[in-house]
Every structure is written in structure tokens, then in C-alpha cells.
N, C-alpha and C positions, 0 to 999 in steps of 0.2 A: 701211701705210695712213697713219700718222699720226707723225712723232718731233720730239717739241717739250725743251723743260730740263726740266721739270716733269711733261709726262705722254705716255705712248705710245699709241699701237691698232696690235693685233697680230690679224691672221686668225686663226682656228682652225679646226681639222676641222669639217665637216658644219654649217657656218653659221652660226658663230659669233664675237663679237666680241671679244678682252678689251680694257680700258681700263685701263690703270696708270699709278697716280701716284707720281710717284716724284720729288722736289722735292729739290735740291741740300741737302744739313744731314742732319742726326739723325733729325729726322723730318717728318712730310707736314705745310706750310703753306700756308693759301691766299693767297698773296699776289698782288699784283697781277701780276705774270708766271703764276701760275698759273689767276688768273683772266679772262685773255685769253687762253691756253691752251685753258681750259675750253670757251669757245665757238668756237674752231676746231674742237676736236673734235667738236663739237656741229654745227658746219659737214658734216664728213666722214660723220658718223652718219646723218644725215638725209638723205644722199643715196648710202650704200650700198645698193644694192640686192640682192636673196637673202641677206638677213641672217635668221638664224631668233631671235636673242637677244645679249644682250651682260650680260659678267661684268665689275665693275668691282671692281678689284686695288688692292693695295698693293705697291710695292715695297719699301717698309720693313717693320719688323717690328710695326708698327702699322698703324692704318688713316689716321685724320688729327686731329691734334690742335688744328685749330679758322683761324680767318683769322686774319693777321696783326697784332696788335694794336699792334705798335710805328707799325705804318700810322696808327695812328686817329686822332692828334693830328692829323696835317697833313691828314687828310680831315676830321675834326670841325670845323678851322678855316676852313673854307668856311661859306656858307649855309646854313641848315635844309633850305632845297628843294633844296643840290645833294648833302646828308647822302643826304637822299630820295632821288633818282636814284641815288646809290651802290648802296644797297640795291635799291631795283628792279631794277639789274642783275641782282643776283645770282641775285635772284628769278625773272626771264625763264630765267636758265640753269637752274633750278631746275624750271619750268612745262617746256622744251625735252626734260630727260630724262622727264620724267613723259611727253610726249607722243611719243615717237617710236614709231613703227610695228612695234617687235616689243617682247619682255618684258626684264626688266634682274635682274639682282641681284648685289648688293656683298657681297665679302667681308671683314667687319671681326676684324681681330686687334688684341687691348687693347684700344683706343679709340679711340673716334668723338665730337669732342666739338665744340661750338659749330656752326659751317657746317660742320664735318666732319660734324656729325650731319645737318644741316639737308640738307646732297649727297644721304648714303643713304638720308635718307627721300622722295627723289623719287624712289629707284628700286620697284622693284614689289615686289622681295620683299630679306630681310637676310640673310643665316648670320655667325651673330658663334662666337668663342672660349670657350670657355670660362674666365671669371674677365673677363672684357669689362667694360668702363664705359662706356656710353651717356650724352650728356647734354645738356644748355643751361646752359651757369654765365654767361649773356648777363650775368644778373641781378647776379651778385657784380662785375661789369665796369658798374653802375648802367645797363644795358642791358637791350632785348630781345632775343628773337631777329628778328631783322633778314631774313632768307634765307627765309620760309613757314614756317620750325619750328614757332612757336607754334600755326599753322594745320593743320599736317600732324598733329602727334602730339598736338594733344586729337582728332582725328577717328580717328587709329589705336586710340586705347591709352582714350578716353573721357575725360570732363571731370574729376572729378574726383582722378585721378593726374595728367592735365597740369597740373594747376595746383598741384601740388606737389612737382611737379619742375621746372617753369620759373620758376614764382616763387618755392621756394625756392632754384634753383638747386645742387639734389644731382644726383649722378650714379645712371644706373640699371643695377644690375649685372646681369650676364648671368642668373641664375636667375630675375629683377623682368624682364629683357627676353621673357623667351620668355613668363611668365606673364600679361604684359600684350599679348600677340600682336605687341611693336614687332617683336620678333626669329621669324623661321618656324621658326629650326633654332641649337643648339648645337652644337658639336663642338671636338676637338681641333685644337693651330695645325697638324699634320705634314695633316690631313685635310682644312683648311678651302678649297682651291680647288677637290678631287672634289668634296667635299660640295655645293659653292655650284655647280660645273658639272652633275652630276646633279639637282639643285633644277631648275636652270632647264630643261634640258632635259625635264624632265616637265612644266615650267608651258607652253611654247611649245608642246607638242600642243594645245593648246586656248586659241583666242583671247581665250574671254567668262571665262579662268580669270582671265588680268593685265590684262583691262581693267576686270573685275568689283571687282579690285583699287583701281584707280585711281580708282574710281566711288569707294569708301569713302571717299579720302581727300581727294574735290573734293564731298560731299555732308553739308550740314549738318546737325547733329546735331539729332533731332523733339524738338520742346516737351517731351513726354514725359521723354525722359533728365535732362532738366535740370535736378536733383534739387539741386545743388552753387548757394547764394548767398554769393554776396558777401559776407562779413563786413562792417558798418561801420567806415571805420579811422579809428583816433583820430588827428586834428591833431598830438597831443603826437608822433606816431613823424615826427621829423626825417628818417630814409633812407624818402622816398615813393616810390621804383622798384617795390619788391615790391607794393603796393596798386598803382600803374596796371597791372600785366603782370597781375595776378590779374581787373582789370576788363576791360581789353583781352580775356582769353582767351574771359572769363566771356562777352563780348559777342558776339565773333567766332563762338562757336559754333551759333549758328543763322545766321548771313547767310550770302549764296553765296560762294563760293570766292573769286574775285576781289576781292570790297569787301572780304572777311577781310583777303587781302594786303595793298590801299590802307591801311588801318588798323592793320596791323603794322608796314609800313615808315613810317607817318608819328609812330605815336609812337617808336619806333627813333630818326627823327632828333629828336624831340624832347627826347628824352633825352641823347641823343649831344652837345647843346649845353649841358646844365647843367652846373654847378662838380661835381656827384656824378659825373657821368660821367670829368671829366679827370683827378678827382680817383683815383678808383678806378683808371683805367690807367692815370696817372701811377705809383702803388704797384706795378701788374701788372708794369709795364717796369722799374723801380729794382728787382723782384725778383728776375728775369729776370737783369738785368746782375750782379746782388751774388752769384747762384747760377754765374752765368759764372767769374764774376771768382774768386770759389771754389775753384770747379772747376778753374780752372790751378795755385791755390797744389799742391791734392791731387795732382795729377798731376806736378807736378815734385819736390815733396821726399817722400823715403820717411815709409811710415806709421807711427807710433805704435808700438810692438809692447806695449811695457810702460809703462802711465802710476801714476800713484803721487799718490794723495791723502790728503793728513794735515790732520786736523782730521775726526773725526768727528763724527757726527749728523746730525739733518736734511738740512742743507746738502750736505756731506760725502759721504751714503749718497746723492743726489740724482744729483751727481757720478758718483759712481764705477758708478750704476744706468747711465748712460748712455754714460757709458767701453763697460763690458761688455758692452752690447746692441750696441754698435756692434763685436764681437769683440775688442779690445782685453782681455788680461791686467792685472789690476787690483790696485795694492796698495793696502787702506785703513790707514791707522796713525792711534793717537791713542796718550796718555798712560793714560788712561781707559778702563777695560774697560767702565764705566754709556756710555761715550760711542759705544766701537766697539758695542756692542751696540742700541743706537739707530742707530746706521748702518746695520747687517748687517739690523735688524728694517722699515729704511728700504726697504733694495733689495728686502727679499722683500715689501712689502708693493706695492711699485709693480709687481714681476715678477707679482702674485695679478692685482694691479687689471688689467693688460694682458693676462693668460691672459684671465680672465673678458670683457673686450672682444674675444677675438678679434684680437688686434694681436700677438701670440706663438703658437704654440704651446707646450705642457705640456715637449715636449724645447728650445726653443729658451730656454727659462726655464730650466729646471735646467741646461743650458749656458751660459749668461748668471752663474747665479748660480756655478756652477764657476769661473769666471773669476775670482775676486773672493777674495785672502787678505788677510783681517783681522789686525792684527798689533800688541802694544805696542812690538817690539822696533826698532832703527834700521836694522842691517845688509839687512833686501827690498829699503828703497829705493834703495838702489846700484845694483838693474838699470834700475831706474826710466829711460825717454828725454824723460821729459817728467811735471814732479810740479807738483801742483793745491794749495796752502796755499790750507787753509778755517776756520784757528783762528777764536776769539774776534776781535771787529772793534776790536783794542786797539793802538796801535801799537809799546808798548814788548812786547807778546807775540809781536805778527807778526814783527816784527825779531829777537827773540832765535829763531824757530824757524824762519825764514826763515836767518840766518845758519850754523845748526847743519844744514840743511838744505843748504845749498851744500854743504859738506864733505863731504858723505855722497855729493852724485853725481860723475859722470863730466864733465869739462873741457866736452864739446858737450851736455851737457844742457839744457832748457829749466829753467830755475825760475821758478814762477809764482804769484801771488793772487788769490784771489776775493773781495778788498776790495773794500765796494762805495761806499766815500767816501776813503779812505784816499790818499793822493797816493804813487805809485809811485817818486817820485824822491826820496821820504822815504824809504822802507820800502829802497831801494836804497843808501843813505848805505854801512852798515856789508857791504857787501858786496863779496869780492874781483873778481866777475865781473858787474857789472850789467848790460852785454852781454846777456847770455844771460835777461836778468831782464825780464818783463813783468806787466799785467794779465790775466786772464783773469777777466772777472766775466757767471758765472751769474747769469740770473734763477729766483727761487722762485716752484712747485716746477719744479724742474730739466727735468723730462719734458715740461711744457706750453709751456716758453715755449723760442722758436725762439731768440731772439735771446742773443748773447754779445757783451760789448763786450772787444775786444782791445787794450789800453792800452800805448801808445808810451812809456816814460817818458825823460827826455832821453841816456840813457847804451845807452839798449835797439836792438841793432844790427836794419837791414833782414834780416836773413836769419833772427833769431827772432821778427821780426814775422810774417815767410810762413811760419815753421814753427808759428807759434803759429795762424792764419790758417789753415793746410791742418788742423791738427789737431781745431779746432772744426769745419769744415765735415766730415771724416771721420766726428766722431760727431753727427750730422745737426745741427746747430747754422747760424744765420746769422752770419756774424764780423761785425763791424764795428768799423773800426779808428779808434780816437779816439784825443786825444793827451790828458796826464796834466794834471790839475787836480781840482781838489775835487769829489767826485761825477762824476767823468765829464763824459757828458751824459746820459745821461738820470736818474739823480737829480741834476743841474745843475737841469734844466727844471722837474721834479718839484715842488723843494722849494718854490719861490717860489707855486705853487700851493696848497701845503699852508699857505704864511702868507697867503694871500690868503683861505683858508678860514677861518685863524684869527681872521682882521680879522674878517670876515662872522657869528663865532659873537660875538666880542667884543660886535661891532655889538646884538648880541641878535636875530640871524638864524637861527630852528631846522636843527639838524643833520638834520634828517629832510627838512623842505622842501627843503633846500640838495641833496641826495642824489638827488631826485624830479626836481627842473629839471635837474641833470647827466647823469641817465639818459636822461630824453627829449632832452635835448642829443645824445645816442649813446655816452657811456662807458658801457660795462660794470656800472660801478657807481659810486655818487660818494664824496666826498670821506669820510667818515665809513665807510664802508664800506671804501672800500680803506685807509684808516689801520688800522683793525682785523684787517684781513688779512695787512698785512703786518708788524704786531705793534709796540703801541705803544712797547713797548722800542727795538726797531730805529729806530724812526720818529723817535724821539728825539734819540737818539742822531743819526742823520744829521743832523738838523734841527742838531743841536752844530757839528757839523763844517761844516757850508753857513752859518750864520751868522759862524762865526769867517773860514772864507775872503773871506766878501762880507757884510761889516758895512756896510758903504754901504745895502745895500737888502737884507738879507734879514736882519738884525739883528729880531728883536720889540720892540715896543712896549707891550705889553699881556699881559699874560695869555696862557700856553699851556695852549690846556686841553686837550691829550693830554698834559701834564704832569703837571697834575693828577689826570688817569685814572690816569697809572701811579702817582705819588705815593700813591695810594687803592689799589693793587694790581691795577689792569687794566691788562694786557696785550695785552687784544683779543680776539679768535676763540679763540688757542690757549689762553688763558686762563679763557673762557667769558664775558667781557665784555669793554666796551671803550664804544664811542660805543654799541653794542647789545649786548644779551644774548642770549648762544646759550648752547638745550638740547636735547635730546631727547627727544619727548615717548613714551607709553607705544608709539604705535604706528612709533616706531624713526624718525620723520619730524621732521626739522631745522627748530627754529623761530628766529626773529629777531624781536626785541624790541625798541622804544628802548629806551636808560637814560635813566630818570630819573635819575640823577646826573648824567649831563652835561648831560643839558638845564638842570639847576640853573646849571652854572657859568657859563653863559653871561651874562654882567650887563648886556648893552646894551637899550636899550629898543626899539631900532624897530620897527616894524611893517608886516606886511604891505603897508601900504597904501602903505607910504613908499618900497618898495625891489621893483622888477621882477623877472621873472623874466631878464628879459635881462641887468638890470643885475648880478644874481646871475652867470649867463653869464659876463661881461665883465670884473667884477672876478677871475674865477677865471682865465680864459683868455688875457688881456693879458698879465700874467705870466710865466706859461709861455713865452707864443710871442712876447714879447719877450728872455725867458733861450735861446731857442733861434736867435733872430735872433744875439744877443753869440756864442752857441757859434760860431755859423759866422764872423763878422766876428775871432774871436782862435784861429782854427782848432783849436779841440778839435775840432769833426764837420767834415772834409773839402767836404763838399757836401751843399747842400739837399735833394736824394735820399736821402741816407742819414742826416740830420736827419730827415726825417719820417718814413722806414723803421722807424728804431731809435725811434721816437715809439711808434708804431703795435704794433710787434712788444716793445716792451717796457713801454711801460704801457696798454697798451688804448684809445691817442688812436684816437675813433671813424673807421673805417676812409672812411668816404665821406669824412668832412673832411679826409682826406689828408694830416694831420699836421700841426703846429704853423704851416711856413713855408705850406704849400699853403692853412691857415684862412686866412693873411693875405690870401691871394689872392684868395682865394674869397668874404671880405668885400668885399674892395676896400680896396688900401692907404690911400686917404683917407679912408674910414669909417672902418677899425681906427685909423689915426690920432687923428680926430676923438672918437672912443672912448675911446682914452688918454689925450688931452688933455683930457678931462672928468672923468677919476679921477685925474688929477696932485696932487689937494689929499692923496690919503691917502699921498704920500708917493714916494721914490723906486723903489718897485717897480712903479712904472705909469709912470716918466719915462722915455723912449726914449733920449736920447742917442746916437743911432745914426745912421750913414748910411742914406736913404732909400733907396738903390741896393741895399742888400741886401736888401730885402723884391720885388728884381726881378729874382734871383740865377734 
């Protein structure tokens, strides 16, 4: 009937249609070949006639995992109205299967997400897999759904699950599918095109059964249901996508069908042109490429079998938790029995935490932890292919256990640190084989953060850079490959933030206020808060080593008062203070406190009245994403992609803003400018000296 790149129509017995998509790659995309596709088949359909029904397939072993987003720059880069018209299309094809003359139903295997969802819900009825993901992550892409979704499934599933699943953008898994009626039927994959052929076949006896259907999903929801308001949203939340998509849904669900559409696809493109939108699948695509890119080291050099981490504890047991879960045979060594046993107490505490989420099973845990022999002795790591030094962050330690540690492996072995300021081309001096010798620096704690920076140091050959590169990505980690200087980059970009902070307490700028502006800003959490987390010792300590390497501009002038804190005996979180005090109170619920001690030390006077919240902003963030301008200009981070990536994936830079290079953008290089050039009196950590061409990189 129908044989296009992307999708087929095949007869069946007794008058019936299938449609299969089946898109060149790994798995089903809509891309613009597939979405001119679309409406030829839509051509063919509409004018078969003795059709009793039509089953819509996958050729892959999925259903479809959403349109093409690597598209959406060069389609964003048009006008609002012709953003519009994009969408509308898709829409029309979306309106064409809902409309055609007999009943439809999709077979979905794993997932159906974005317009992949947006497709099967114009058909009449679902059967998904069992363990399925349903969804709209428009929202995580600063987007709506674009395609009717939003329209379609608050009318399927009711108002207030659609709007917490499009505007928080979670996936809906297959037991949430069938219970929300999105889905008619579960089944197994070996069952799912009987299953979906038998459905429809029983729905096409009876006309008013799929059109009765169709009526649902083109008929506004009564005043009555409309139980679900509007939250008011505060100004202060900076990513404003999730409040329009929750007003939008909120709105749309009593107007008729049609105006719904008008009104989805127009703030779709309204979206689709703000800095949140490029910003967010600028990210999407640099993740896409670094998981590609990955993926070939993994696939050309053999895996891992035996890796070997010395330096227990925290760190350490971090390490080696995630060796093991990724099947890797694991050796942990330390000097220290107090130490390996804080490792060993490490990995089973994170193997509890992941049983109880449901992220393991009970046998894939006690396999995991099988995996793992703790050891004081030298001779395990001789099988070791690849060993993780996690000592003390000291240089004359790491060298002497780094050096004792060559001898012990095998000629093509990796050896490697989880220094995380330490300069690799130092730590390599006393070494027979530096070759073989790299970075590998963990973010803490080890399980939650993606990102690893993979350090080049000048003697470190390309062939343990891709082994050191396939190894991180094997145990699910993102690499990113920097070259060797003080802090990497990303406590490179870090620190200068962290003495911009300390200007601002100096100034007599409350650490609490400062914390408040940067959260509404979009971090995670601010400046005071993450000094504490990540332990003022540490913090210090770095803060040593970024000052000594770049005295020019990140030398203090004043007063450190996370100095001070540890000099007083806080440590931060782990210590139960720090810029705040944490306890526990009777009912086992974690509280957070200023300290009045730090508040003390802060000795400047200004005030409120005298210093913005922007300016707070500005002096924090110049900084930074001028330190991360220099990275790229003396090639520590290869490219502006993987400067904001490793921004984002390693210290929590708020994800719409896109990363340090992307804020520049997204201010406008002559604002940011203008911006810097107005804080140049406090000194050279706000003086640019830079080419203006890299902020256009």
C-alpha cells in the first residue's frame, strides 16, 4: 500500500490495516522525513476503501521516543508565527488520524514519549507493555506539548493528573497508564500485536464504540470536574514554563477542541523563542552527542573486568559502590581497617538506600556487594586493569602512594586520581609510566552525580584517555575530557564564585539573604549552603590551591570566613555546623538553622538598601562565567558544549540557564559586559581581559 524510509502500510486479513514505523537509527524519531511521511500515509488511509480498522506498529523494539530535537534550533530560528505553523502541522496529522472512517489502535513497546505520545493519543484505543513509560517531558525541553497532547490527555486521564504530568514533565508508567484509562490493555512484548489485533477487532463491530471514544477526547471537560486551581506562582521562580503549561492546561479544559489547539500551539511557539527554551535543548543535544561520543570509546576498547580503589572511606566506598553495580570485580585497599570499614559501611549503606528506592533488587545488591574485596594487603591489586587513587587530597601522600602503586600493576594498566585540585602533571613527576597515568575525578556523593572529569595531563597518551573515557561511561558516568590545571574546570569556575561570596559577606551582605537570591536565581541551593555540603575543610583547602595557582585574581583580600568556621571547628553538614546548623529533631525530621556565628563574622556594613538582588546575582555569577570563558580560551574544556554540560552536571548551574557560556548569551554579551564593567573597581576577578569572540563561540 504504502513503503516510504521511515514508515510502511501493509494489508491484513479480513480488513485490516497495519502502519509501521520504522525510522533509519536505533529507534523511532519524528523527524522531518518522517513527518512528511506521515501525511502521505494519511493520503493512502483516507482513501482506502473496505478498511474495517488500522493497527499502528513499531518496528523497533520500542514504540517512539519523541521528534527530533536536534531539528529545533534551526526551526526555533524562524519567526514565532512560522514556530506556529510547524506545530500546526503536526497537529492537522494528529486531528487526520483521530478522523478517519474506521477505528485505530497503537501498539506501544517501552515508550511513547513527547509526539511519540502525542501520535498514540489520536488514535482510538492503546495496548502498551508491560514496564511502559508514557509521557510529555516538552516541559524539561522549556516547552509544551506542541502536537494536541496537552489537549488530548487532560480530556483522557482528567485535569488534575494532566497537569502533573505535563507540567511536571514525569513519565507515566504502565500500571499509572491503565489506571488512568490513557492505556485500555497491558500485556506482554511476545503478546502485544494479538493483543492490539484482537482489541481492535472487537472495537470495529460497533461504530458508536470508537467514535464514542473520539467524542471524549474532542469534548470539554463540565464546570463541575474542575476541582483542580491554579496555584498562584511566585515572580521569584525564574524557570516560568511549568506555571504557563499548568495555566494553559488549566484554561484549555473547558474551551472546544479546536481553540484548545490554537492556544497550545501558540504558546508552544512562544516558548520555543525564549533563551529557556535554546537553552534547555542546547543541553538536550550536547547530551545526546557526549552519550554518543561515549558510547564508541565503550565499544572499541575491552571492558574493565577488575578495577581496584585505594584510599578508603566516603569517597572511596562511593567509588567502588559504583564500580560494582555496574558488574565490575572490585578491590577496595586502604592502610586503615577504621578507614576500609567506612568504605565497606559506605557501599552497603548506598546498596540499602537503592534496595529501598526500588533501583536494585535485594539479589542484585548482595551481587553488587559480592563483588567488592576489602583489603590492607598490596598483592589484589596486581589484577587490578584499571585502579582509582582516593587517598588524602595531599600531594606529597598521593605521590608516594601513587608511585608504590605503579609497581604493583601490570605494564598496560591504567593508573589514575580522584584529585580534585591537585595538578596531574605534578602528581606524574615521580612516575616511571605517566603514559598510562590520568585524572579520574568523582563528583560527591558518587551515585548522584553523572558527571566525571577525565584529566589529560601532559605526558598522559590518547589511548588511556579512551580507556579511561570508555571506563567511566561503562559504569554509567558522563566523561568529560579536560586538560590538567589547578582545579580542572569545574572547581576552576567554582572557586572564583566562592570569593565573590566572600567579598559579598565581607561587604556585610547576610549569608542567608545571599542563599535566598541564588535559589530563586535557579541553583539548587546557594552559596552557604553548598560550602557546607561540601565540607568546609575541603572547601578550604581548594580555595588554597586556586589561590596559589591564579594570585592575580582569586588571591583574598579580606577576611575568609569559611576559615574562620573551620578554625572554630565547623566543618559544615558533616559536622553538624557550618554557615548553618543541622540536627535532628525528636520526630527524626532534619532541620536547618543559621549560625549565628557566622553571621557574626561578617564585618561590613552595608545594607539592604544599598546592594540589589541582581547586583548580588552579578557579583556572584560574572566570576564564574568569566573563569569559564578563560577555560575555554586556554583549552582546559575543549568546547562551549561541554563547559556548560560539566557546569550543569557538576555543580547544579541552574539547568534553563544553560551553563555559564549559554548565561552569557542569554543576557546578551553587551549587558554581561556592561555588567562587568561596572564591578571592575572590586578588583580583577570581574576584569575580562578576554577576546570578545569567545563569548560567540
Amino acid at each position: 500500500m504504502y513503503s516510504g524510509i521511515t514508515m510502511s502500510l501493509f494489508r491484513l486479513p479480513e480488513g485490516f490495516i497495519e502502519w509501521r514505523l520504522d525510522m533509519p537509527g536505533p529507534v523511532n524519531i519524528l523527524n522531518e522525513q518522517a513527518i512528511r511521511e506521515w501525511g502521505e500515509v494519511l493520503d493512502v488511509l483516507e482513501q482506502a476503501g473496505e478498511t474495517k480498522g488500522l493497527v499502528i506498529t513499531s518496528g523497533k523494539n520500542s514504540f517512539i521516543a519523541g521528534a527530533d530535537v536536534k531539528s529545533f534550533p534551526t526551526i526555533f530560528s524562524g519567526s514565532e508565527k512560522n514556530v506556529e505553523q510547524w506545530a500546526a502541522r503536526s497537529q492537522t496529522l494528529c486531528d487526520r488520524i483521530e478522523m478517519l472512517p474506521f477505528p485505530s489502535v497503537v501498539a506501544i513497546d517501552r515508550f511513547a514519549l513527547g509526539g511519540g505520545l502525542e501520535l498514540a493519543l489520536s488514535a482510538d484505543y492503546r495496548v502498551i507493555t508491560h514496564g511502559s513509560r508514557l509521557g510529555l517531558p516538552e516541559v524539561t525541553l522549556g516547552l509544551c506539548p506542541g502536537w494536541g497532547g496537552s489537549v488530548r490527555l487532560s480530556r483522557l486521564i482528567g485535569l488534575d493528573a494532566a497537569l502533573t504530568y505535563i507540567a511536571g514533565g514525569k513519565s507515566i508508567d504502565s500500571n499509572a497508564a491503565i489506571s488512568l484509562c490513557l492505556a485500555d490493555l497491558a500485556v506482554k512484548s511476545d503478546e502485544l500485536l494479538n493483543e492490539s489485533m484482537a482489541l481492535l477487532k472487537s472495537k470495529a463491530r460497533s461504530k458508536s464504540l470508537w467514535e464514542g471514544r473520539r467524542e471524549v477526547k474532542r469534548t470539554p471537560l463540565q464546570a463541575y470536574s474542575l476541582n483542580t486551581r491554579v496555584e498562584s506562582e511566585s515572580q521569584d521562580d525564574a524557570f516560568q514554563a511549568p506555571a504557563e503549561i499548568r495555566r494553559l492546561v488549566f484554561s484549555n479544559a473547558s474551551v472546544a477542541f479546536d481553540e484548545a489547539l490554537r492556544a497550545e500551539r501558540e504558546l508552544f511557539a512562544r516558548l520555543a523563542k525564549r533563551h529557556e527554551a535554546r537553552n534547555l535543548v542546547g543541553l538536550f543535544i550536547a547530551e545526546q552527542a557526549l552519550k554518543k561520543r561515549s558510547a564508541r570509546y565503550v565499544a572499541q576498547f575491552p571492558k574493565v573486568d577488575v578495577g581496584g580503589v585505594v584510599g578508603a572511606g566516603v569517597m572511596g566506598g562511593g567509588i567502588a559502590f559504583q564500580m560494582a553495580t555496574h558488574g565490575l570485580n572490585v578491590v577496595l585497599k586502604d592502610i586503615s581497617q577504621t578507614a576500609l570499614d567506612l568504605g565497606i559501611d559506605t557501599i552497603e549503606g548506598y546498596l540499602s538506600k537503592q534496595t529501598k528506592r526500588g533501583k536494585l533488587t535485594a539479589f542484585e545488591a548482595e551481587t553488587a556487594f559480592a563483588k567488592v574485596t576489602s583489603t590492607l594487603e598490596d598483592a589484589p591489586i596486581s589484577q587490578c586493569q584499571l585502579v582509582v587513587e582516593a587517598v588524602a587530597e595531599r600531594v606529597d601522600i598521593k605521590s608516594a602512594v601513587l608511585s608504590t602503586l605503579e609497581g604493583q600493576l601490570s605494564d598496560g594498566a591504567i593508573l589514575s586520581s580522584n584529585t580534585s585540585t591537585i595538578s596531574i602533571n605534578t602528581l606524574a613527576r615521580h612516575l616511571s609510566r605517566p603514559q598510562n597515568f590520568c585524572g579520574i575525578h568523582f563528583f560527591n556523593p558518587v551515585p548522584a552525580m553523572a558527571l566525571v572529569e577525565v584529566v589529560r595531563g601532559e605526558k598522559t597518551s590518547d589511548d588511556t584517555i579512551s580507556r579511561a573515557v570508555a571506563f567511566a561511561a561503562a559504569i554509567g558516568k558522563a566523561p568529560i575530557v579536560v586538560n590538567d590545571g589547578a582545579g580542572f574546570y569545574v572547581n576552576r569556575i567554582l572557586f572564583p564564585y566562592f570569593n565573590a561570596f566572600n567579598r559579598l559577606l565581607d561587604a556585610g551582605v547576610g549569608f542567608y539573604r545571599i542563599d535566598r537570591v541564588m535559589e530563586r536565581f535557579g541553583w539548587p541551593m546557594g552559596p552557604a549552603a553548598l560550602a557546607d555540603v561540601i565540607g568546609l575543610d575541603i572547601l578550604v583547602h581548594a580555595d588554597t590551591v586556586l589561590q596559589d595557582a591564579f594570585p592575580d585574581r582569586m588571591l583574598h583580600h579580606a577576611p575568609v570566613i569559611a576559615e574562620e568556621l573551620l578554625d572554630a571547628g565547623a566543618r559544615g553538614k558533616k559536622s553538624g555546623s557550618g554557615f548553618y546548623n543541622y540536627s535532628v529533631d525528636v520526630r527524626d525530621v532534619h532541620q536547618k538553622t543559621s549560625s549565628v556565628i557566622a553571621e557574626n563574622y561578617a564585618s561590613g556594613t552595608i545594607t539592604v538598601e544599598e546592594i540589589s538582588d541582581q547586583e548580588i546575582v552579578d557579583r556572584l555569577m560574572i566570576p564564574m562565567c568569566l573563569e569559564a570563558a578563560r577555560c575555554l580560551a586556554d583549552n582546559t574544556i575543549s568546547s562551549a558544549e561541554d563547559a556548560d554540560l560539566a557546569a550543569v552536571m557538576g555543580l547544579g548551574f541552574p539547568r534553563f540557564r544553560g551553563g555559564p557560556l549559554s548565561y552569557i548569551k542569554s543576557v546578551g554579551t553587551e549587558n554581561f559586559m556592561k555588567s562587568a564593567l561596572s564591578l571592575e573597581y572590586l578588583g580583577p576577578l570581574y576584569q575580562m581581559n578576554l577576546s570578545l569572540s569567545l563569548f560567540d563561540r
